[in-house]
N, C-alpha and C positions, 0 to 999 in steps of 0.2 A: 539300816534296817528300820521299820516303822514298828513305833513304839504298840501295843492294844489298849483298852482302855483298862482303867483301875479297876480292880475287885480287892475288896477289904481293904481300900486304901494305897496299895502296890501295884506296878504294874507287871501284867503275865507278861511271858517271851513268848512271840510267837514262835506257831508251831507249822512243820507239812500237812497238809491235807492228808495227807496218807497215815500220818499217825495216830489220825483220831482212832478211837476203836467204833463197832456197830453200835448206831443206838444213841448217840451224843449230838450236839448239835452246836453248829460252829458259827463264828463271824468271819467273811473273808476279813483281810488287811491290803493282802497284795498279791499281784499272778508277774509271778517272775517266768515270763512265754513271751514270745516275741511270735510276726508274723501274724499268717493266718491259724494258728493253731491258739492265738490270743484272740484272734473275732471269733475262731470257733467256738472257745468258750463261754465267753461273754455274749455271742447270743442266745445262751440257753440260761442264762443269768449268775454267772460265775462270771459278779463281779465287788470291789472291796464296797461293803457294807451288806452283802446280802448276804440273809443266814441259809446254814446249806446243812442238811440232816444226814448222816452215816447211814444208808438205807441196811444193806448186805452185800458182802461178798458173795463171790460168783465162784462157783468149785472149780476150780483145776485151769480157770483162764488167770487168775492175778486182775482181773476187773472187779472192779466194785459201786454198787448205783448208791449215788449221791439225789437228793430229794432238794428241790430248789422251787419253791411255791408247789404248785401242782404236778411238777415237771420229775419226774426220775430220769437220772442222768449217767449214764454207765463212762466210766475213766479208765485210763491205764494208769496201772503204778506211778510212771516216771511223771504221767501229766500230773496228778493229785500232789506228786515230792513240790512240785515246783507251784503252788497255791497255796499262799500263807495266810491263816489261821487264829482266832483264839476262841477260846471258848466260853459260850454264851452265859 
């Protein structure tokens, strides 16, 4: 598992994408996706080192837009579980 970087001296555990709550703002680490569902995301720039903002949840679908430069980017659940994380 890839380490994140130090805050106060310790290093975080990476976390799922899906865990962040709205409103937070993250550092990829790593996209555990295979295939094209991994160039899917990484051409919208969901890739390790880019920061990616918790935009809002979406009522009653389980999507959520993720903010990636100018970019808002809508995910499924299961995609977000599998995009590791720490926070910025």
């Amino acid at each position: 598992m890839v380490k994140s970087k130090p805050i106060n001296g310790e290093f975080s555990e990476p976390l799922s994408l899906s865990k962040i709550p709205v409103g937070e703002t993250v550092v990829i680490l790593d996209l555990q996706l295979e295939g094209k569902l991994r160039d899917y995301v990484m051409r919208f720039g969901f890739v390790p080192g880019a920061v990616i903002s918790v935009f809002r949840k979406v009522p009653l679908s389980g999507l959520r837009i993720y903010q990636v430069g100018q970019s808002q980017i809508a995910l499924r659940p299961e995609t977000a579980e599998a995009i590791m994380v720490t926070r910025k």
